[in-house]
C-alpha positions as CSV (number, residue, x, y, z in Angstrom):
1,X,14.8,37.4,8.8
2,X,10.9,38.9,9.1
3,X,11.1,37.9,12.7
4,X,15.0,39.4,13.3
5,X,13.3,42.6,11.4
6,X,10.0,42.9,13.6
7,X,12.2,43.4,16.7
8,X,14.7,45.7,15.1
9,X,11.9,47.8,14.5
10,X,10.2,48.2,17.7
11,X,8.4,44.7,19.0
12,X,7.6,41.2,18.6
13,X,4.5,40.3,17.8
14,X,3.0,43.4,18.8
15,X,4.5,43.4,21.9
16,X,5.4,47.1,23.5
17,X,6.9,45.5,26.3
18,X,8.9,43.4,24.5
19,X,10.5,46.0,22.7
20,X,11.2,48.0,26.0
21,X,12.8,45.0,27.2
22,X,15.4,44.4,24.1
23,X,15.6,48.1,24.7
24,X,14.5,48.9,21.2
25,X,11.8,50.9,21.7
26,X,10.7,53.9,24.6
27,X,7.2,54.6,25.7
28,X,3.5,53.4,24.1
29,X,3.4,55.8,21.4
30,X,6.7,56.0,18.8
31,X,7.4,52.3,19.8
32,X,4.0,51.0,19.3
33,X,3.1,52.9,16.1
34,X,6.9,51.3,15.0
35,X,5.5,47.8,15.6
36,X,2.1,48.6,13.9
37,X,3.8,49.4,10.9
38,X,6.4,47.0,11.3
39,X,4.4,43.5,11.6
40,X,2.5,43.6,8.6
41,X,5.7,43.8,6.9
42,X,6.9,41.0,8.3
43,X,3.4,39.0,8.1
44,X,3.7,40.3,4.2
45,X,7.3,38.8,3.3
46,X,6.6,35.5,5.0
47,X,3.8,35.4,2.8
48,X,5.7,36.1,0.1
49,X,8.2,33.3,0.9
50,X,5.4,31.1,1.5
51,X,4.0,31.8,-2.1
52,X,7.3,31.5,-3.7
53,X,7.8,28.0,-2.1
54,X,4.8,27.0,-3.1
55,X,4.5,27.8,-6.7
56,X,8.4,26.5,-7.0
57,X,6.5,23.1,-6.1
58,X,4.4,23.9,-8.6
59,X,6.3,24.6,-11.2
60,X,8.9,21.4,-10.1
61,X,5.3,18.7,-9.8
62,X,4.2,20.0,-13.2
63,X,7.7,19.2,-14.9
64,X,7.9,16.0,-13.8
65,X,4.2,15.1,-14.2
66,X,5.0,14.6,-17.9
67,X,7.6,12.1,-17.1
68,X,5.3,10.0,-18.5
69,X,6.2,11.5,-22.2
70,X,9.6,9.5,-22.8
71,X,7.4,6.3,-22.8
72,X,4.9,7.9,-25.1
73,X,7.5,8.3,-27.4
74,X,8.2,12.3,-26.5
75,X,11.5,11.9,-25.5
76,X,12.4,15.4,-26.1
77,X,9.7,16.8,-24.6
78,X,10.4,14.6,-21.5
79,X,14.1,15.8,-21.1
80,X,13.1,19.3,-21.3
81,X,10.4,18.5,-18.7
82,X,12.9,16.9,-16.1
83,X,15.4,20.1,-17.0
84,X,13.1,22.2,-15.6
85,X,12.3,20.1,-12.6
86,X,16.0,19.8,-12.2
87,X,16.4,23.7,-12.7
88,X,14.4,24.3,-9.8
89,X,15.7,21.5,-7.4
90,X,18.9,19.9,-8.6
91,X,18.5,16.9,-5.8
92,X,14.7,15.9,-6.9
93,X,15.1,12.3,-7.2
94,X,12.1,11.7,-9.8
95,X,13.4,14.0,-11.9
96,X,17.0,12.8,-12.0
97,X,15.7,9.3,-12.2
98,X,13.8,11.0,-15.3
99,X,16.9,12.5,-16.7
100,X,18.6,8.9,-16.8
101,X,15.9,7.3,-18.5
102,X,15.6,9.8,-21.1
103,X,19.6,9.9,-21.6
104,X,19.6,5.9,-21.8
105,X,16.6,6.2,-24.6
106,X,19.0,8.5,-26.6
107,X,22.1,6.6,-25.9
108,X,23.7,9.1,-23.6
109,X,25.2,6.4,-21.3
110,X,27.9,8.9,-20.4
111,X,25.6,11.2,-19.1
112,X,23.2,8.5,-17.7
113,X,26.1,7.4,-15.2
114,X,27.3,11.0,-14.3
115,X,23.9,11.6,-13.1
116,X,23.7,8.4,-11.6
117,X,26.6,8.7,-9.7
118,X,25.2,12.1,-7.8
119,X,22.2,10.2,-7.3
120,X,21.1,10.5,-3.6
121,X,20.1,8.4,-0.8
122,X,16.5,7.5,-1.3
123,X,13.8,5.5,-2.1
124,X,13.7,6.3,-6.5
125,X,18.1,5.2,-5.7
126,X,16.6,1.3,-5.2
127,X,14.8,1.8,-8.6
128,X,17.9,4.0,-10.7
129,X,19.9,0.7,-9.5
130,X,18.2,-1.6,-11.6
131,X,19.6,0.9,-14.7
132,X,23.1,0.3,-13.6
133,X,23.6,-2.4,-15.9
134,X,22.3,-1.5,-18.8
135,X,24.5,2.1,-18.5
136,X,27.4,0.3,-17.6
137,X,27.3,-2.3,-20.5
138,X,26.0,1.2,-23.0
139,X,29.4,2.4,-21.7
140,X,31.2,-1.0,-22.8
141,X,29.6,-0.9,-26.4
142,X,30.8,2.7,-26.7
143,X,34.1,2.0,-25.5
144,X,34.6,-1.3,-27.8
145,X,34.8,-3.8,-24.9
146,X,31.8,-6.0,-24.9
147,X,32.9,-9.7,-26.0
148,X,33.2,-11.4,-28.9
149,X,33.9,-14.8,-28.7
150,X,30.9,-16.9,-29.7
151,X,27.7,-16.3,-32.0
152,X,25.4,-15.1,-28.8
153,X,28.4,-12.6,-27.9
154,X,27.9,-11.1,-31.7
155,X,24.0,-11.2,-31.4
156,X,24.2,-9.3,-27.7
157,X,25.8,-6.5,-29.3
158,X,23.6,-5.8,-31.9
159,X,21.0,-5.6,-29.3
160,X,23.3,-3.0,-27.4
161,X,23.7,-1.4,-30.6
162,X,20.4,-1.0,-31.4
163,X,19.3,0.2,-27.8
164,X,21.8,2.9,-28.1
165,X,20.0,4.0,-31.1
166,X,17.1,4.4,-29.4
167,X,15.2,0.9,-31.0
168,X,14.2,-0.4,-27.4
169,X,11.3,-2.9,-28.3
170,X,14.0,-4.0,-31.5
171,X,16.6,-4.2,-28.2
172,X,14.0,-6.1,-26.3
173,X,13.2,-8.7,-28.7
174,X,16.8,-9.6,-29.3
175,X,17.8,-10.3,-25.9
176,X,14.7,-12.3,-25.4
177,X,16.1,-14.3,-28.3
178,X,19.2,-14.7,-26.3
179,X,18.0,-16.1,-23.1
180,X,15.7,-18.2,-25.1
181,X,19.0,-20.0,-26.2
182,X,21.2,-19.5,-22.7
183,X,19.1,-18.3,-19.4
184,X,22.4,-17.2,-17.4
185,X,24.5,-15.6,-20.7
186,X,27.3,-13.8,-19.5
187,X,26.2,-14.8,-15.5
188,X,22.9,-13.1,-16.2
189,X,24.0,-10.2,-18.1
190,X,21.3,-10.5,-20.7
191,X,18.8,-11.1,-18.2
192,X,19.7,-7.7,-15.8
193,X,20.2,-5.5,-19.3
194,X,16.4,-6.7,-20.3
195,X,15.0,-5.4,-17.2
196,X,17.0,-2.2,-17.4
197,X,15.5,-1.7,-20.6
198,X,11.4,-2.5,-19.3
199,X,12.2,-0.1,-17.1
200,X,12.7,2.5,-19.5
201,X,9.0,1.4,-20.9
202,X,5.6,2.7,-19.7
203,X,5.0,-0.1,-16.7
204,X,1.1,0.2,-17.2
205,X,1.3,-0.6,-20.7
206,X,-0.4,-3.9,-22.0
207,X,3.3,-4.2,-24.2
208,X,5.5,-3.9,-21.0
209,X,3.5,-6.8,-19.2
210,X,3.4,-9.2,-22.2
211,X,7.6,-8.4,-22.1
212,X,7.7,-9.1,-18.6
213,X,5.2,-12.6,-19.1
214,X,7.6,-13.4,-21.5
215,X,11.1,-12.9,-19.4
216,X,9.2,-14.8,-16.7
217,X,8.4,-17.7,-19.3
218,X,11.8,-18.2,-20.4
219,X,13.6,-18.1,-17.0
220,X,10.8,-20.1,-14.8
């Protein structure tokens, strides 16, 4: 538009003979003092546009640089961090991958999968996948539809139960307990659920690894 405006008001880049030759303009003097006054306008609102762009990236990289608050224990502060992000660039893939965490930590499996399902094709999608199950079997529990057949069956969905109130390490521990007693429950449901739910957990923390150590202990 700063370009189209430049030539509708007398040159291009300064240019008096380009405005004579779009015809917009007739000898050196009104047509050149037109483009004079014309292309700092235009240098003035690109710069503007510029700016704006660049403090939207800003304000969009300083929302989700607190993603790191959910796994602090500032779960509220992170979902109003990844609105914002979100606010400013609905597609931003860190900050919808944000939004499920946080939704999963407060048992908003519902929610979770709506914004999984508009997730788009990139790189954070390979990591939003390993989610999947633990939304999907969220969504069971809610929905009264998880299994109960045998003793394990019972003592997976307390663990659901409990994750859905927000007691991951309490969620954690119990499913451990269940592949300590049957490494492919369900054809591996535990097992994919668990790492669903590290995934909601600060990876550099020295509590996440001894979690992981311990999932690789059972099943190796």
């Amino acid at each position: 538009r700063g370009e189209d405006h430049c030539l509708r008001r007398g040159g291009f880049n300064g240019g008096v003979g380009r405005a004579q030759q779009l015809g917009i303009g007739g000898g050196i003097g009104v047509a050149g003092m037109q483009c004079r006054v014309a292309m700092p306008s235009c240098r003035h609102r690109i710069g503007l546009s510029l700016l704006r762009r660049q403090r939207t990236r800003q304000r969009r990289d300083r929302a989700v640089g607190q993603r790191h608050r959910a796994a602090d224990g500032d779960v509220a502060g992170a979902r109003e961090a990844y609105r914002q992000g979100l606010d400013l660039d609905p597609a931003h893939p860190l900050s919808l991958l944000g939004s499920i965490k946080v939704d999963l930590m407060q048992g908003r499996s519902s929610e979770a999968l709506h914004t999984f399902m508009a997730f788009p094709a990139c790189q954070e999608y390979n990591e939003a996948e390993k989610l999947l199950p633990l939304i999907k079997v969220m969504e069971e529990f809610r929905a009264r539809r998880l299994p109960a057949e045998t003793d394990l069956d019972a003592a997976f969905e307390n663990t659901i139960r409990l994750a859905s109130r927000g007691n991951i390490l309490a969620a954690i521990d119990g499913l451990l307990d269940i592949l300590r007693q049957d490494k492919k429950y369900r054809k591996d449901r535990a097992r994919n659920v668990l790492l669903g739910l590290l995934e909601l957990l600060d990876q550099q923390a020295d509590q996440t690894r001894k979690y992981r150590a311990e999932l690789a202990s059972i099943l190796f």
